[in-house]
Backbone as ProteinMPNN parsed JSONL, in Angstrom:
{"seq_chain_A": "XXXXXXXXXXXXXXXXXXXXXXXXXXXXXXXXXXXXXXXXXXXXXXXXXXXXXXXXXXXXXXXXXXXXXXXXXXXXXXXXXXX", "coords_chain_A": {"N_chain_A": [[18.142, 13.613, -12.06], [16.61, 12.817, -9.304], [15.992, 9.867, -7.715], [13.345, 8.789, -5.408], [12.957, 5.957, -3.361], [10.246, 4.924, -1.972], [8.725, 4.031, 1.611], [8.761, 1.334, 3.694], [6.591, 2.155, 5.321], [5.422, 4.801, 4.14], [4.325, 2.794, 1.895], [1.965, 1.402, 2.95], [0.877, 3.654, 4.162], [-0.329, 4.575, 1.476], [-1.647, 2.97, 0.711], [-3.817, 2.614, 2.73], [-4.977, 4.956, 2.403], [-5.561, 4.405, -0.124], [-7.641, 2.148, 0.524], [-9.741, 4.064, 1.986], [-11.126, 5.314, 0.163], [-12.191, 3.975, -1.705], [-14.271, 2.821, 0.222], [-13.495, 0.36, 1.807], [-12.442, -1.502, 4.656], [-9.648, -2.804, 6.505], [-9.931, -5.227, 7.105], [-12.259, -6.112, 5.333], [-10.076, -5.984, 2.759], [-7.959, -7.942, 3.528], [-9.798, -10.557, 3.702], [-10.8, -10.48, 0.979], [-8.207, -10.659, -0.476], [-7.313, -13.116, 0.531], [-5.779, -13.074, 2.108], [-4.137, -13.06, 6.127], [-5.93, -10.936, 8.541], [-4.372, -10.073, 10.494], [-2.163, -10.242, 10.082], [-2.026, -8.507, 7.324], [-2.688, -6.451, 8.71], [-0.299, -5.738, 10.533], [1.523, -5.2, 8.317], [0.425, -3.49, 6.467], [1.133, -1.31, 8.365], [3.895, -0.742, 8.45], [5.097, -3.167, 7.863], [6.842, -5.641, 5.667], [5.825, -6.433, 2.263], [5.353, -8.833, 0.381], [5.986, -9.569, -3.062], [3.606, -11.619, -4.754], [1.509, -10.962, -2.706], [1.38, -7.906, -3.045], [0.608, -8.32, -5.389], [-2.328, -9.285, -5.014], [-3.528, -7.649, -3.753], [-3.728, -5.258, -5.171], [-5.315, -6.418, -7.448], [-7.499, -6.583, -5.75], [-8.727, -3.98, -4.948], [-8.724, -3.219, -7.419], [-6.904, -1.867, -9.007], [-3.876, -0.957, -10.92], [-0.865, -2.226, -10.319], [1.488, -0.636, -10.14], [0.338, 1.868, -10.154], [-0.468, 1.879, -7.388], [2.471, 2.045, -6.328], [3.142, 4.159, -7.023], [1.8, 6.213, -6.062], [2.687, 5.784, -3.66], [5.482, 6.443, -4.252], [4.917, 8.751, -4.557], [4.474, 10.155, -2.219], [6.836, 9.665, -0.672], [8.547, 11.621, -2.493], [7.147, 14.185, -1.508], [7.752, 14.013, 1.405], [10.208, 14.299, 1.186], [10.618, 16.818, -0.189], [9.419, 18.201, 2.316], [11.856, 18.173, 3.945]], "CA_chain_A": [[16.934, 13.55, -11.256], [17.097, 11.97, -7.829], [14.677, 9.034, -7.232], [12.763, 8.247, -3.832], [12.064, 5.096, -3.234], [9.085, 4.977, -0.554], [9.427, 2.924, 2.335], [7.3, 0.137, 3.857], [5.855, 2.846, 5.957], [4.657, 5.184, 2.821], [3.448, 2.103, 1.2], [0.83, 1.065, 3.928], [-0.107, 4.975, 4.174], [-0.097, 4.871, 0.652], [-2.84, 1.543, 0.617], [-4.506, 2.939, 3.642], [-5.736, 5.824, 1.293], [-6.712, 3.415, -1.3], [-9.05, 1.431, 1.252], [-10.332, 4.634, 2.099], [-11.38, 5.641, -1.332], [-12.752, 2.568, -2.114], [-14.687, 2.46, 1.149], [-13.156, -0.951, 2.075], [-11.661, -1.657, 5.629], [-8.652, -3.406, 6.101], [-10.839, -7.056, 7.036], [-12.244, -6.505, 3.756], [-9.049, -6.559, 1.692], [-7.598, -8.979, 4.036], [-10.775, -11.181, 2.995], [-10.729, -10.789, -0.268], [-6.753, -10.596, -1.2], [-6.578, -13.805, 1.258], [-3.968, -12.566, 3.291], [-4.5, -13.087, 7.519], [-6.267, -9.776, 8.731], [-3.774, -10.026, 11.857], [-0.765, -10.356, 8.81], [-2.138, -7.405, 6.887], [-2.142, -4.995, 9.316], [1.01, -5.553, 10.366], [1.955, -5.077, 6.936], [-0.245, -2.166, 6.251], [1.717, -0.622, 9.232], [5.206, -0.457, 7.947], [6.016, -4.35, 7.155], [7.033, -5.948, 4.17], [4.533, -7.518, 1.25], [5.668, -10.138, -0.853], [5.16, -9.309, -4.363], [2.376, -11.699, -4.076], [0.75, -10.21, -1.897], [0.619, -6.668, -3.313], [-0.879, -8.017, -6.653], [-3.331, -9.692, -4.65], [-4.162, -6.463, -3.023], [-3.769, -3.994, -6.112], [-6.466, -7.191, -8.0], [-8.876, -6.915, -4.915], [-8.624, -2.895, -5.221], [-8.734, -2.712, -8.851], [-5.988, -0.769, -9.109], [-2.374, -1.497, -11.37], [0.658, -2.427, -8.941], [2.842, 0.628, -10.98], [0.092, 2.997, -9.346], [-0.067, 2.133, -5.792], [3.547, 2.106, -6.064], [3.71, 5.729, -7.613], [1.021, 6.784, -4.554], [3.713, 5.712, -2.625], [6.42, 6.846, -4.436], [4.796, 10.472, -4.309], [3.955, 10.143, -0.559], [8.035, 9.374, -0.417], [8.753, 12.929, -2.668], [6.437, 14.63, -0.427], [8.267, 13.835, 2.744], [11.624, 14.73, 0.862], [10.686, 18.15, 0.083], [9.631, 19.038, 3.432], [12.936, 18.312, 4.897]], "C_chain_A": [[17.102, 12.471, -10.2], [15.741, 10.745, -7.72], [15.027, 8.674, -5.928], [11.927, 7.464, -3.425], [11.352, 4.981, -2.309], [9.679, 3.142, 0.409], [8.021, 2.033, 2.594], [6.101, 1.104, 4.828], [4.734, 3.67, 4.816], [3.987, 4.355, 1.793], [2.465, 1.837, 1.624], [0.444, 2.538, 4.033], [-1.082, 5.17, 2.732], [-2.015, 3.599, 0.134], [-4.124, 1.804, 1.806], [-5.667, 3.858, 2.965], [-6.459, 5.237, 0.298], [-8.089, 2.885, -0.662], [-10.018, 2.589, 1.447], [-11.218, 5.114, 1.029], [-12.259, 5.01, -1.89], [-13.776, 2.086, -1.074], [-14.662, 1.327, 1.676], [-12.074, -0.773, 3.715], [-10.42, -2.808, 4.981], [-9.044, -5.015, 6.356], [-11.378, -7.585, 5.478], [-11.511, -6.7, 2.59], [-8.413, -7.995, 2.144], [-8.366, -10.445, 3.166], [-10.586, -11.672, 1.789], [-9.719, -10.788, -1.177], [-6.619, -12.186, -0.402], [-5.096, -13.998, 1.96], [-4.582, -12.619, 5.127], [-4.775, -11.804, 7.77], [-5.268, -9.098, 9.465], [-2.047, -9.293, 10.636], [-0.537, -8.693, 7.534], [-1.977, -6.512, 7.576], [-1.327, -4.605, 9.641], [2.097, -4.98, 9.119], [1.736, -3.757, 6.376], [1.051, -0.866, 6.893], [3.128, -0.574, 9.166], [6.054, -2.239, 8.012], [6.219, -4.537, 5.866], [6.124, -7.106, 3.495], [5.602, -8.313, 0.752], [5.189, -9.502, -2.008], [3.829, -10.181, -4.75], [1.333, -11.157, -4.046], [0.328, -8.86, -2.417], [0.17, -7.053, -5.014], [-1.711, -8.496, -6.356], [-4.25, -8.291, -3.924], [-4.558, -5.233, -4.254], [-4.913, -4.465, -7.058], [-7.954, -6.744, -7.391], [-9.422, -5.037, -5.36], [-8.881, -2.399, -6.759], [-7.661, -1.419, -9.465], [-4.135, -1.339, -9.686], [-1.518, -1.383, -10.072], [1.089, -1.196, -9.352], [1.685, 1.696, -10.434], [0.082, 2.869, -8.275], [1.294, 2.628, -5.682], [4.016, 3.539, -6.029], [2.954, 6.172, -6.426], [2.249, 6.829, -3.874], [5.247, 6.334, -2.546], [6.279, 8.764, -4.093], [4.718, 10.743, -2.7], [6.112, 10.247, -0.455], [8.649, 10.926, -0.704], [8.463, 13.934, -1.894], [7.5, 15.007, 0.565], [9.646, 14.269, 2.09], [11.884, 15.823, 0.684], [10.085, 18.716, 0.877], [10.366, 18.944, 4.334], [13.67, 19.852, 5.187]], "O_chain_A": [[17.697, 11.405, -10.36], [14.567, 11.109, -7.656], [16.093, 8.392, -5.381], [10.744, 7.654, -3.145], [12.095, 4.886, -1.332], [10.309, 2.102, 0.22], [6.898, 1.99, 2.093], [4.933, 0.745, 4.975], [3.565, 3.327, 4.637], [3.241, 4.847, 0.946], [1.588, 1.931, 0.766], [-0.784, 2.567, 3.952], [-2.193, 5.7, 2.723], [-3.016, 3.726, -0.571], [-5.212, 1.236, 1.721], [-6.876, 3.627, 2.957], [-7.615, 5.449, -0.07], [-9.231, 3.066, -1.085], [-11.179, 2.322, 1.135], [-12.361, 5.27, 1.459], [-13.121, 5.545, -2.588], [-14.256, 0.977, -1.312], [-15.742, 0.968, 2.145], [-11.119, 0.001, 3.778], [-10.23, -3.351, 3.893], [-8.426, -5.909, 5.78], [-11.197, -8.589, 4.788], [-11.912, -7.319, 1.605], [-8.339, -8.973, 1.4], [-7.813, -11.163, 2.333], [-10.307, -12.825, 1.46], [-9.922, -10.875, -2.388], [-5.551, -12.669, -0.778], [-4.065, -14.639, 2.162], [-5.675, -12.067, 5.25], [-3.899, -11.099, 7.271], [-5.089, -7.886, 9.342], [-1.322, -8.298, 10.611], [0.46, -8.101, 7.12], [-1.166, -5.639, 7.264], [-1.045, -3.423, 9.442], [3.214, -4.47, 9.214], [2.612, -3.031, 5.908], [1.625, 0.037, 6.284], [3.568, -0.24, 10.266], [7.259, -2.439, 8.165], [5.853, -3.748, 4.995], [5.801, -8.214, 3.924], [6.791, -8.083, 0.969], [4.099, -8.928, -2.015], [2.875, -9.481, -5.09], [0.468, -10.89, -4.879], [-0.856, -8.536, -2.331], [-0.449, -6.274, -5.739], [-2.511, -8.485, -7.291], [-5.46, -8.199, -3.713], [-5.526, -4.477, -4.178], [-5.596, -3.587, -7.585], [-9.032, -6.586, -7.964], [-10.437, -4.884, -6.039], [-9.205, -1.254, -7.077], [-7.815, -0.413, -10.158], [-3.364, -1.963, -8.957], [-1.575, -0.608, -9.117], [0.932, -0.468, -8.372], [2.297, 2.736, -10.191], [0.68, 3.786, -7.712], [1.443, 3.627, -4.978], [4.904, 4.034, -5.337], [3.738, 6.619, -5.589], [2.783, 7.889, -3.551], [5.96, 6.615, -1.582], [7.053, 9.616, -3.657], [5.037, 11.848, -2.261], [6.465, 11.334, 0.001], [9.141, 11.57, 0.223], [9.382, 14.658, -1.511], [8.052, 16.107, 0.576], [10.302, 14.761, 3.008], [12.959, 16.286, 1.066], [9.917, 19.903, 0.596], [10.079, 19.367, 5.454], [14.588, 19.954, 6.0]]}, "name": "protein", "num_of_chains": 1, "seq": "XXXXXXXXXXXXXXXXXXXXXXXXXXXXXXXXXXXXXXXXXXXXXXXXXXXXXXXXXXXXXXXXXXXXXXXXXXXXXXXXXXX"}
């Protein structure tokens, strides 16, 4: 079985969906993960977290790290079988 690890792009799509869900903008995680709003979005948008950082985000969210990650990891499968 082939694993596909998601990238920094599918992780921020992947967290984008969460905020949505959760009806939370990205000021409000910013906020309340204490991360710079300016720093998150960049981040959101295909940079790299700090581990950190995404259990401060997966805390604020209420949501285990090992599922965003799998969001992301499926968002990654996804994109692999419609090559």
């Amino acid at each position: 079985m082939e694993h596909n690890e998601p990238t920094s792009a599918q992780l921020g799509a992947a967290l984008k969906q969460i905020l949505c869900s959760n009806n939370m903008t990205q000021e409000d995680l910013a906020t309340f993960a204490g991360i710079p709003r300016n720093t998150l979005n960049r981040k959101i948008n295909g940079g790299v977290f700090t581990f950190d950082e995404l259990t401060r985000v997966a805390h604020v969210v209420k949501m285990p790290l090992s599922k965003i990650i799998a969001l992301a990891e499926a968002s990654a499968l996804a994109g692999k079988e419609a090559e």
